[in-house]
C-alpha positions in Angstrom: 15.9 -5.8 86.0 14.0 -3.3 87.4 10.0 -3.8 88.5 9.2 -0.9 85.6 11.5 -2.6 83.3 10.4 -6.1 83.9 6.4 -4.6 83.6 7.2 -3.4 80.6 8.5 -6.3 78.9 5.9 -8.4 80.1 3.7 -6.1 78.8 5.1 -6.3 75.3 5.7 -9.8 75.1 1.9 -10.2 76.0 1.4 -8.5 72.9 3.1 -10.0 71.2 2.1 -13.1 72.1 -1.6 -12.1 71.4 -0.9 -10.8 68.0 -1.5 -14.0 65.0 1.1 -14.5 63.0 -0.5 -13.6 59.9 0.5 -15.2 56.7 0.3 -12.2 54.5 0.8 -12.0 50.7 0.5 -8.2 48.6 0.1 -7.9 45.2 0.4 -5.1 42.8 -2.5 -4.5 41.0 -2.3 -1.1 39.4 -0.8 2.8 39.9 -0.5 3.1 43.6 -2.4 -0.4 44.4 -1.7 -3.3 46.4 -3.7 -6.6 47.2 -3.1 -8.3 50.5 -4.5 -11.8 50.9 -4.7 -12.2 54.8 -4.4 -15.7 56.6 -5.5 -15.9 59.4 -4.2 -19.1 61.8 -7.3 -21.0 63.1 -5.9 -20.9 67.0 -6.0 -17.3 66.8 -9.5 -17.4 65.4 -9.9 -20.2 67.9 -8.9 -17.8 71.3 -10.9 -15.2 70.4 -13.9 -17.0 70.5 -13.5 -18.5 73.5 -12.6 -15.0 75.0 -16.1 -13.6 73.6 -18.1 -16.2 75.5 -16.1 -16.0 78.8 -16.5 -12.4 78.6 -20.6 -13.1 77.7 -21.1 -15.9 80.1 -19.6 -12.8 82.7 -22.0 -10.5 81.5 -24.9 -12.1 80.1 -28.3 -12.3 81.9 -30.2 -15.0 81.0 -33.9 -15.8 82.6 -33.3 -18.3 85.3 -30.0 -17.5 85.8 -27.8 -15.2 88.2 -25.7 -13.3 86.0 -22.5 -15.1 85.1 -23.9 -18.3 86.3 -25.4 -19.4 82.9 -24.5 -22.8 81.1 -21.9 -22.3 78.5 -24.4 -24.6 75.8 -27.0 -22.1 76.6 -25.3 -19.1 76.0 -23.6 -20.5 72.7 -27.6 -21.4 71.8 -29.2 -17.8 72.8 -26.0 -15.4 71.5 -23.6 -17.7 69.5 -24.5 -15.9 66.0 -24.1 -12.5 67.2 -21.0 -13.5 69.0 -19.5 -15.3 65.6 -20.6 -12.1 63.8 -18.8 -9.9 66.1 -16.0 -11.7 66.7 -15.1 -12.3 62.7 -15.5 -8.5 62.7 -12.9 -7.9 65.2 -11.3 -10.5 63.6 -10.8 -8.8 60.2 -9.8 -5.1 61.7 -7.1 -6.2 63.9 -5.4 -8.2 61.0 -5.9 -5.5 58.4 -4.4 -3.4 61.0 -1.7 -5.5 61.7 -1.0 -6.7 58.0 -0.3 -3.3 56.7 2.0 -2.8 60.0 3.9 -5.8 58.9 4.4 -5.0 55.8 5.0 -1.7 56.0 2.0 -0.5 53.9 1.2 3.4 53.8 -2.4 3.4 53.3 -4.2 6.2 51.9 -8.1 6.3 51.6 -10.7 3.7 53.3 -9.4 -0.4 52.5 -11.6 -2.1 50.0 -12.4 -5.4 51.8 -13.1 -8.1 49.0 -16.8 -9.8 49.5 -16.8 -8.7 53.3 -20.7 -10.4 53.7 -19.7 -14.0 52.2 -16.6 -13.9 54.9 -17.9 -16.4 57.3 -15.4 -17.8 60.5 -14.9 -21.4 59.9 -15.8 -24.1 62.2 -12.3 -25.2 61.4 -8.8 -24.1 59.7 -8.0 -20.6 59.1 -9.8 -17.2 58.0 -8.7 -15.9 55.0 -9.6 -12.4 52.6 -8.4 -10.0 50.8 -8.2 -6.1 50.7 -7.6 -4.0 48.3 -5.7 -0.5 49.4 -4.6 2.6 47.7 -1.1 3.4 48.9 1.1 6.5 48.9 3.2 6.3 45.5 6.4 6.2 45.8 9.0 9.0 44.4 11.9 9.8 42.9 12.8 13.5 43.8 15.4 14.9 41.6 18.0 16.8 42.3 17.1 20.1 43.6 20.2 21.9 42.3 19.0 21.5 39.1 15.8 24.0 40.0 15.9 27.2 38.2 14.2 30.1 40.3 13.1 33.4 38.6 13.1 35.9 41.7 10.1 38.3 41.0 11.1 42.4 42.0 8.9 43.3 44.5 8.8 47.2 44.0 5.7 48.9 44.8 4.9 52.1 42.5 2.3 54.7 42.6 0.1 53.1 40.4 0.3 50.6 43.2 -0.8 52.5 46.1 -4.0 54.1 44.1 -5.1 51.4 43.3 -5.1 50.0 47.0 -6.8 53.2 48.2 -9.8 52.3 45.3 -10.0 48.7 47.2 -9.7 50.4 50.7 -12.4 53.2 49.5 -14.5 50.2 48.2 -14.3 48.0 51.1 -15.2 51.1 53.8 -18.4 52.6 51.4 -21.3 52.5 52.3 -24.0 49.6 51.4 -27.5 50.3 50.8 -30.2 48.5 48.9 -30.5 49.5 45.0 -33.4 52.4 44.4 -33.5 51.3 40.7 -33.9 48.0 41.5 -31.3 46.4 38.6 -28.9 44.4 39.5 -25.4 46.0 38.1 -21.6 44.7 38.0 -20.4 44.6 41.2 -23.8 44.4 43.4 -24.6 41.9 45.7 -27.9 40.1 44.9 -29.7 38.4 47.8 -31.0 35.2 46.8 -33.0 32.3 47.7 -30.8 29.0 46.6 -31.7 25.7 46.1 -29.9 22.5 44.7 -31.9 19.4 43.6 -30.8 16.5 41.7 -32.2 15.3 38.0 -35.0 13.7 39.8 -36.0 16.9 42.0 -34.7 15.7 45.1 -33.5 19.1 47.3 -29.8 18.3 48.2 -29.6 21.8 49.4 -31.5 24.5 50.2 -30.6 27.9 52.2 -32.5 31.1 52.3 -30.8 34.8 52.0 -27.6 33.9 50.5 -25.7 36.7 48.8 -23.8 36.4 45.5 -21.7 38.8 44.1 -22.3 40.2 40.2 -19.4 40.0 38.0 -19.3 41.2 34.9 -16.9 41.2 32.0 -13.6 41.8 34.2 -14.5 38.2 35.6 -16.3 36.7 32.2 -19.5 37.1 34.6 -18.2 34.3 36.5 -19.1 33.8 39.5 -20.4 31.5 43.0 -23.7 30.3 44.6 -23.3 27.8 47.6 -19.5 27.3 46.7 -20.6 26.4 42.7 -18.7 28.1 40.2 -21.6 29.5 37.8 -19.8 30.7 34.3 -22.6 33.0 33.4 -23.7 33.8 36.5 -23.7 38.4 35.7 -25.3 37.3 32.5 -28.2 35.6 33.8 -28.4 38.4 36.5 -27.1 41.9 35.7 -30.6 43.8 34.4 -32.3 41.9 36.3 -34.8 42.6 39.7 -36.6 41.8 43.2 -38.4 38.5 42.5 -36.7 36.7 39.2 -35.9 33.6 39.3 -33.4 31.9 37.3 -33.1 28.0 36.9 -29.5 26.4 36.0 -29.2 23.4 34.7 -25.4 22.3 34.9 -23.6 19.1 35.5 -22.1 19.3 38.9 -18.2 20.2 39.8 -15.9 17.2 39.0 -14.2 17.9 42.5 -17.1 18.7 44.3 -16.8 17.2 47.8 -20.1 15.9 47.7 -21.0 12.7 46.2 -24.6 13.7 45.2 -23.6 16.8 43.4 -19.7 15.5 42.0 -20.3 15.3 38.0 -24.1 14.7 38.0 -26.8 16.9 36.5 -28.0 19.4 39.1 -30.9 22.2 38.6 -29.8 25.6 40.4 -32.7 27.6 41.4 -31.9 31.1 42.6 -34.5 33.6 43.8 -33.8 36.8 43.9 -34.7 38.9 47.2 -32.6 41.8 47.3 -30.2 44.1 45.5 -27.6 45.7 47.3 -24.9 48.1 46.4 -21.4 49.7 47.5 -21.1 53.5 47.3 -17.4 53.6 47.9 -15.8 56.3 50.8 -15.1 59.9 49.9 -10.9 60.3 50.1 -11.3 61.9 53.4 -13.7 59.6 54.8 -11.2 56.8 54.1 -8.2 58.9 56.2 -10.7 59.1 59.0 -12.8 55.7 59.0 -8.6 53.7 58.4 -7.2 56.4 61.7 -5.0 58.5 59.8 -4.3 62.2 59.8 -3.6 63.2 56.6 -3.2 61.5 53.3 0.4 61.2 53.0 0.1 59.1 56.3 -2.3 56.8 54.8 -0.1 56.0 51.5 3.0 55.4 53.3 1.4 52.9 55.7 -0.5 51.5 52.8 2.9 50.8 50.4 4.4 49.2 53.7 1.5 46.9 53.5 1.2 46.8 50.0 5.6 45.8 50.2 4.6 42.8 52.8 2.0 41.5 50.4 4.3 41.7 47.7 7.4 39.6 49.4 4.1 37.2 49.8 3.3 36.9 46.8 7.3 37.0 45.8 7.7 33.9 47.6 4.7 32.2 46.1 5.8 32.8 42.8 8.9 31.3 43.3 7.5 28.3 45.2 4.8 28.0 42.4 8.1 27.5 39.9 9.8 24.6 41.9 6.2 23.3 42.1 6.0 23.3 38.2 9.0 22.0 37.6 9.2 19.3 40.3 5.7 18.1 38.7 7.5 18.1 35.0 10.5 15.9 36.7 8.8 13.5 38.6 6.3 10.8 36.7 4.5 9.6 39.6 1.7 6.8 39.7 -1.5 7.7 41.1 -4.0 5.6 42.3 -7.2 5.6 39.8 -10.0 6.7 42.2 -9.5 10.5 44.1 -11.7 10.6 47.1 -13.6 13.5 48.5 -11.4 13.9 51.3 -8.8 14.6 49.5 -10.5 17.2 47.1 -12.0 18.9 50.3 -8.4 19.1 51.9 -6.7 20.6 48.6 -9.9 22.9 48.2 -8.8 24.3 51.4 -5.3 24.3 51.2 -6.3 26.2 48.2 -7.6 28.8 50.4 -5.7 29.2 53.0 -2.7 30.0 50.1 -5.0 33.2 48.9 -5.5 33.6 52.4 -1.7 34.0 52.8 -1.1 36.0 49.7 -3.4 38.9 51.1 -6.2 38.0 49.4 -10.0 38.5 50.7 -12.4 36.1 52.0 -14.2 36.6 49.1 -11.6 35.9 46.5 -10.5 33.0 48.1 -14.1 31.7 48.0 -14.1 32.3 44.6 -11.1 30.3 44.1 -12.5 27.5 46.2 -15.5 27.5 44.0 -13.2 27.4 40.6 -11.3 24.6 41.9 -14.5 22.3 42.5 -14.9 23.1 38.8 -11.7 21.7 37.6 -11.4 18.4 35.5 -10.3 15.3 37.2 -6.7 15.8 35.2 -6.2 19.1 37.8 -7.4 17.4 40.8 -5.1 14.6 40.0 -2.2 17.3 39.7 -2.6 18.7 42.9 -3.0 15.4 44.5 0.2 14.7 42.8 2.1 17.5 44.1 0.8 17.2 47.7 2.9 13.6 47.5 5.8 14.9 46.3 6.0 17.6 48.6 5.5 15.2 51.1 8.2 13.4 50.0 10.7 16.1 50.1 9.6 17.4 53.3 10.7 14.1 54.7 14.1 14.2 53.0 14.6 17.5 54.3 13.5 16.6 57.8 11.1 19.2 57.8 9.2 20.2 61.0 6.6 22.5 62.1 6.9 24.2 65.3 3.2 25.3 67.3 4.9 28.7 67.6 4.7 28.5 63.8 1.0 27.7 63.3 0.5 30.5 66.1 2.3 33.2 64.3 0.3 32.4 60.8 -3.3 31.9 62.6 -2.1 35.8 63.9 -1.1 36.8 60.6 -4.9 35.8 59.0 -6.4 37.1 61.6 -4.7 40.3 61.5 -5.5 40.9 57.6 -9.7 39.6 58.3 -9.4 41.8 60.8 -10.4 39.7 63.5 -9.2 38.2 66.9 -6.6 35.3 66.8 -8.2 33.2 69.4 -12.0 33.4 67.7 -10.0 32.4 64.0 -8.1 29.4 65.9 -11.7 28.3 66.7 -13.6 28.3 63.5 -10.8 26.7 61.8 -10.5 24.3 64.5 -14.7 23.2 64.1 -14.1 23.4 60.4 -11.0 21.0 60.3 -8.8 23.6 59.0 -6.3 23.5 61.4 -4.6 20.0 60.0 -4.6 21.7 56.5 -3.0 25.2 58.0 -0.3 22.6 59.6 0.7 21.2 55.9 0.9 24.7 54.1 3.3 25.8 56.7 4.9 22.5 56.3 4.9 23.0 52.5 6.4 26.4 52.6 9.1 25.0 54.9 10.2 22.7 52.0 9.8 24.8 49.3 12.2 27.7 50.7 14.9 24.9 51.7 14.6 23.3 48.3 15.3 27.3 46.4 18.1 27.4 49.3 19.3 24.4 47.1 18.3 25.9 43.7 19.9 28.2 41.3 18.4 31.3 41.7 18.5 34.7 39.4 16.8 37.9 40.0 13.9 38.7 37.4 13.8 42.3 35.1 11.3 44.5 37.6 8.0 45.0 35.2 7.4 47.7 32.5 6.7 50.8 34.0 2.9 51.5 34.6 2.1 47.6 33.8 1.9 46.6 37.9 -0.1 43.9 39.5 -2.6 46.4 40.6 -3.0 48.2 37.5 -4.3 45.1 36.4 -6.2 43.5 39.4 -9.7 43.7 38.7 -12.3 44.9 41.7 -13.2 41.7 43.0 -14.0 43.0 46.7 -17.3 44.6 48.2 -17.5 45.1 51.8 -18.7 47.9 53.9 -17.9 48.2 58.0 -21.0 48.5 59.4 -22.5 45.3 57.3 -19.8 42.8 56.0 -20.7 40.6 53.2 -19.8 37.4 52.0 -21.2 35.4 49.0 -23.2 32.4 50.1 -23.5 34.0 54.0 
């Protein structure tokens, strides 16, 4: 045997031999829950102890003394408390640890230790308690020849290409504050916002926020500090500098945060400016977008407006085997969602409009919707994030960095904005995890509609096109980009 290879195994057999052997028993105790009663053997308990206090009686300085050259008696007298305390904590964590290792436990959400402040360590025999974990349910993927695909056309007409060059003469007008001083459909009012709980308490506050004014094409829905407001251009539209409107709502059921998640909140919104967009003049738009003449423009604009559609192609289609792989499958779901997990979908969420070509704005929006939803929803997408885990492991999917480079390039590129600077914000806003799963997602969704029976779909009725219908939904200038809550 080699020196590394002898090393080695006298590394692992000295962890071994410091591991306890645990006497572990799990339960089921509901949809995707297990109960594991933990026994701990009273010689491991036993060690540890004895390793605290020769590590204490190392360390400790105690008046009188030289450090390390205190009496054992005296250091159990002055620290032995703490030291039992610590030690049944270390205790408890390394068998948890080691007890869902053993058993082959995936854990999802923080363990629910049982009565943690009554476990004591005993003076003698062995430590026991129990915890209580939600798992990752298990799943029965069917078989993916059985998917039917409808393959959306993705022809881009006229109609099509008029209606980007409204967006693009929308998003490059000038924005100046409102002379009649009314708010209007499509305006951006600058608010005051605040956010205080039943009993007044402020849970947030922030100062010059802007919200955009919808009006009927959106049912006046719209968002204040990533709320979804249904009435928000009814309470506002007609109105000037210096209302103030109070909201009374219950609180998003998938809100993130606990103080706000399905409890009564008060909104109060102050209104400090009105602000509008007077959209470019045609040849403004060639200029201000680099073009030389108008024919120029369109065609680069249907090229774009042909990528976007293939997009949006492919998230139909995935959106179909998502549907009917959440019909096939009756999965078990553990009873309580955490806000983790509605944060990450929220931004998955995102990161999908993001990838469809949609604006910052709209995907807001969306964010804000979703936080809305009922606990039925959140549980559906929670569900389909596990199944598409799933599959993604049958398929022995992978994700490649060259992957998550190419798509942080790609947002960038449609936010206008540099690749590097986008890879940091989403980094500081733990996005990056969440941009590694939709690739991951996407991976598994085109291999499964490799698998699936797929038929082309009749193109659309002539003059009935995605952006005949599309509503205005964006208001941006160049010189002074806005968001809502900014």
């Amino acid at each position: 045997m080699t020196d590394a290879a002898e090393t080695k195994s006298q590394t692992e057999t000295t962890t071994e031999k410091e591991k306890p052997k645990l006497n572990v028993k799990v339960e089921d105790i509901g949809p995707a829950r297990r109960k594991l009663s933990i026994e701990v053997p009273p010689d491991y308990i036993k060690g540890k102890i004895e390793d605290a206090y020769s590590q204490l009686t190392d360390d400790a300085q105690v008046p009188g003394f030289r450090r390390g050259r205190a009496p054992r008696r005296l250091i159990e007298k002055r620290f032995g408390d703490s030291v039992r305390t610590d030690t049944r904590g270390q205790i408890i964590s390394e068998a948890y640890s080691q007890a869902i290792e053993q058993e082959e436990i995936a854990v999802i959400g923080e363990p629910d230790i049982k009565d943690l402040d009554k476990i004591e360590l005993p003076d003698a025999g062995s430590l026991k308690f129990e915890v209580e974990v939600e798992v990752t349910p298990t799943v029965e993927l069917p078989d993916f020849a059985s998917i039917k695909v409808s393959k959306p056309s993705v022809e881009v007409t006229d109609a099509d290409v008029e209606a980007e060059i409204e967006r693009y003469a929308e998003r490059f007008g000038a924005i100046a504050e409102a002379q009649d001083g009314q708010i209007k459909a499509h305006d951006y009012a600058q608010v005051n916002a605040a956010i205080t709980d039943a009993e007044g308490n402020v849970i947030e506050q922030r100062e010059k926020v802007y919200a955009m004014v919808h009006g009927e094409e959106h049912d006046h829905k719209g968002h204040v500090l990533g709320i979804l407001i249904d009435d928000l251009g009814k309470r506002l539209i007609g109105k000037g500098v210096g209302h103030e409107e109070k909201i009374e709502m219950t609180g998003p059921a998938a809100h993130e945060n606990e103080q706000i998640r399905g409890k009564p909140i008060v909104i109060d919104l102050k209104v400090t400016k009105i602000e509008r967009i007077k959209p470019a003049e045609p040849q403004q738009l060639i200029t201000q977008l680099g073009y030389e003449s108008d024919e120029q423009m369109r065609t680069d604009l249907r090229t774009e407006l042909t990528r976007r559609k293939q997009a949006q192609q492919r998230s139909d289609m995935h959106q179909q085997v998502r549907d009917q792989l959440l019909e096939a499958i009756n999965l078990e779901l553990p009873e309580g969602i955490t806000s983790r997990q509605a944060e990450r979908n929220q931004q998955r969420q995102k990161l999908e409009m993001l990838y469809r070509g949609s604006s910052e704005q709209e995907a807001e929006q969306k964010v804000a919707e979703l936080r809305s939803e009922s606990q039925e929803e959140a549980r559906k997408q929670l569900a389909e994030f596990f199944i598409l885990d799933a599959a993604a492991k049958k398929l022995e999917i992978e994700v490649q960095d060259n992957e998550v480079n190419y798509r942080i390039a790609m947002l960038a590129m449609q936010q206008g904005r540099r690749p590097e600077k986008l890879r940091q914000e989403m980094r500081r806003r733990g996005e990056l995890e969440n941009l590694y799963l939709q690739i991951r997602e996407h991976k598994t969704l085109d291999k499964i509609i490799e698998q699936a029976a797929v038929t082309d779909a009749p193109p659309p009725e002539e003059g009935k096109t995605e952006a005949s219908t599309a509503k205005k939904t964006t208001k941006k200038s160049t010189g002074k980009k806005k968001q809502a809550d900014e």
